[in-house]
C-alpha positions, 0 to 999 in steps of 0.5 A: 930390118930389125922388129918393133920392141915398143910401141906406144899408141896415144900415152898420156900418164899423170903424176896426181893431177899433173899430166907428166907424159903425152904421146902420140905415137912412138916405135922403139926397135928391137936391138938399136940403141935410141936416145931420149933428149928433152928439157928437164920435166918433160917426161924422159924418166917417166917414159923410161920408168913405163918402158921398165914396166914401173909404172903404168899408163894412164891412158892409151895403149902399149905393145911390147914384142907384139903383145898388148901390155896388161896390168896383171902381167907386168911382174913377168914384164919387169922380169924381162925389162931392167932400168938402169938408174942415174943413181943406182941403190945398192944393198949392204954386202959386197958386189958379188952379194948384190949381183946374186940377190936376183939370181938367188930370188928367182931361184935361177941355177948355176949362180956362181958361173953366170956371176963370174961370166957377167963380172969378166964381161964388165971387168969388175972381177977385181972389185967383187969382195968390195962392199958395195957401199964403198964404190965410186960412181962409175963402179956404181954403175957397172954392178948396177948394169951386171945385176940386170945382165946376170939375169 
């Protein structure tokens, strides 16, 4: 049986004025994959962006690992959480630039041997000299996902 990662107890979140969540109630168990479906405008990417630590609730209460959620921790949180967007940024340089500016930030050791593991993991070492703006969507989208599993 598989522990609790998340759970949200009464959430309400607004945009402005707007309400753009309202949840009772919701558990997200460590280490199981769970889809978000609704209609557009019902608050999926809102949720995603609470669960990432990018924003922060407006009411109720949110656990992560056991651990109440408190504004002033959610630096150490979002070190923790990655978010993988539908249309990832990345920065000017190549794929290797861009999956070690994280590394290089948090001062992490051994930089070259994480970056060569993570790029065999997603089979892009053919693709890390590249300049990162000359990408297709999908190669977008696995530099994104290195960037956050690198670290």
């Amino acid at each position: 049986m598989s522990s609790v990662c998340y759970q949200l107890h009464n959430i309400q979140f607004y945009y402005a004025q707007q309400l753009a969540l309202s949840l009772e109630n919701l558990s997200i168990a460590d280490g199981k994959m769970t889809a978000l479906l609704g209609d557009n405008g019902s608050g999926k990417s809102t949720l995603l962006n609470i669960l990432a630590f990018l924003n922060v609730v407006d009411s109720g209460e949110l656990v992560y690992k056991s651990q109440p959620v408190k504004a002033s921790k959610l630096i150490n949180l979002r070190r923790r959480v990655g978010l993988l967007p539908q249309k990832p940024f990345m920065l000017k340089g190549t794929v290797y630039d861009n999956i070690n500016l994280g590394l290089t930030l948090q001062g992490k050791k051994q930089r070259t041997q994480k970056i060569k593991q993570v790029l065999q993991r997603l089979d892009i070492t053919a693709i890390a000299k590249q300049q990162a703006n000359l990408l297709s969507g999908g190669q977008l989208q696995k530099v994104a996902l290195a960037r956050i599993l690198v670290l």
